[in-house]
N, C-alpha and C positions, 0 to 999 in steps of 0.2 A: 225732542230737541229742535227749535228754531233753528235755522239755517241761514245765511245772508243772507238769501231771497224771502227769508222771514215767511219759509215752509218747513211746517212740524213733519219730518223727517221719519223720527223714532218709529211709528205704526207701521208706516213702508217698509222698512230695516227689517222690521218684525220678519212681514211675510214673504221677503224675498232672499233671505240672507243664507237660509239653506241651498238655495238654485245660484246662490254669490258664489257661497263658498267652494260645491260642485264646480262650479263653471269654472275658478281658477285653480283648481288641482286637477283639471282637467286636464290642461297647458301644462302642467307640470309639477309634480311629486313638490310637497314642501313639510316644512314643520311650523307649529302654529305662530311663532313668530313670523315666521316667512310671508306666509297665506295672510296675516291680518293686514304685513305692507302691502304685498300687491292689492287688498282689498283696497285701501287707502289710495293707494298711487293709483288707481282706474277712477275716484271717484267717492269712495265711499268714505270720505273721512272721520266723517262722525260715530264709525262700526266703534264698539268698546271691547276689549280684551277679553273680559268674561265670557261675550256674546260668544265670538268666535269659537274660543276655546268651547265651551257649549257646545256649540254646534257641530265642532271635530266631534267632540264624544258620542253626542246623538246620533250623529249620522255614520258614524264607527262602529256604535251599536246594532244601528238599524240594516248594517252590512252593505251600505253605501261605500264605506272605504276601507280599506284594507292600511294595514298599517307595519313599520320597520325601524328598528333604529340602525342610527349610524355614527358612528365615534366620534366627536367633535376635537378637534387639537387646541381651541378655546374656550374649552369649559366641559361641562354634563355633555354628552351624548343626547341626540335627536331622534326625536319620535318624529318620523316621517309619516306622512298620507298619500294613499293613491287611489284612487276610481278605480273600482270594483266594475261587473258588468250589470250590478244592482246599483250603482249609483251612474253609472253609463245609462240606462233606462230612465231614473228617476230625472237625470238634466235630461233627457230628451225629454219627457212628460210633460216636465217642467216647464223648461225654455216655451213649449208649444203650447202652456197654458195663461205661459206668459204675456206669450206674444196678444194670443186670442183677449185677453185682459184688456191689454195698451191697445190695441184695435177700437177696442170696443170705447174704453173711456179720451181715444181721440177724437172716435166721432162724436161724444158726447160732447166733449169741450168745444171741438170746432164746428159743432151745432151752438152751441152757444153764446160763442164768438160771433157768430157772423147773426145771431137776432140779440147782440146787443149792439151791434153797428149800426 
């Protein structure tokens, strides 16, 4: 997906979406509607519903999150998610592979930058 900055997005999304999602059930327990707004409201507008939801289950599976419901008084009942000590690990891993990543492809760019100047 182009983005207003007329940057294809979608690949990025890809490989970071599991460390998105971690990162804000981190902050705090949600249900996949929850988790997809905050995803949006920091940034990520273009996340798609599927994705998310996905990715709850993957990483539910994978014992990243731990999960509960709780009675809703406006409708179905919520499946909640919370960071396990296996998904406490996997965002530390993460985040610090993250980092190491964007490090790396800053220098690239701002090598770049300045021998196109």
């Amino acid at each position: 997906m182009i983005d207003k900055r007329g940057t294809d997005t979608t690949q990025l999304l890809k490989g970071v979406l599991d460390l998105a999602v971690l990162a804000v059930v981190r902050e705090d327990d949600g249900y996949g509607y929850a988790i997809l707004r905050r995803l949006r409201d920091a940034g990520l507008e273009e996340v798609g519903d599927a994705s998310v939801y996905g990715t709850l289950r993957r990483l539910f599976a994978a014992g990243a999150l731990s999960s509960y419901v709780v009675p809703s008084e406006e409708g179905p009942h919520r499946k909640y998610y919370a960071l396990t000590p296996t998904g406490h690990d996997l965002l530390e891993r993460g985040a610090k592979t993250w980092r190491q990543f964007a490090d790396t492809l800053d220098h690239l760019v701002g090598t770049d930058r300045k021998e196109v100047a």
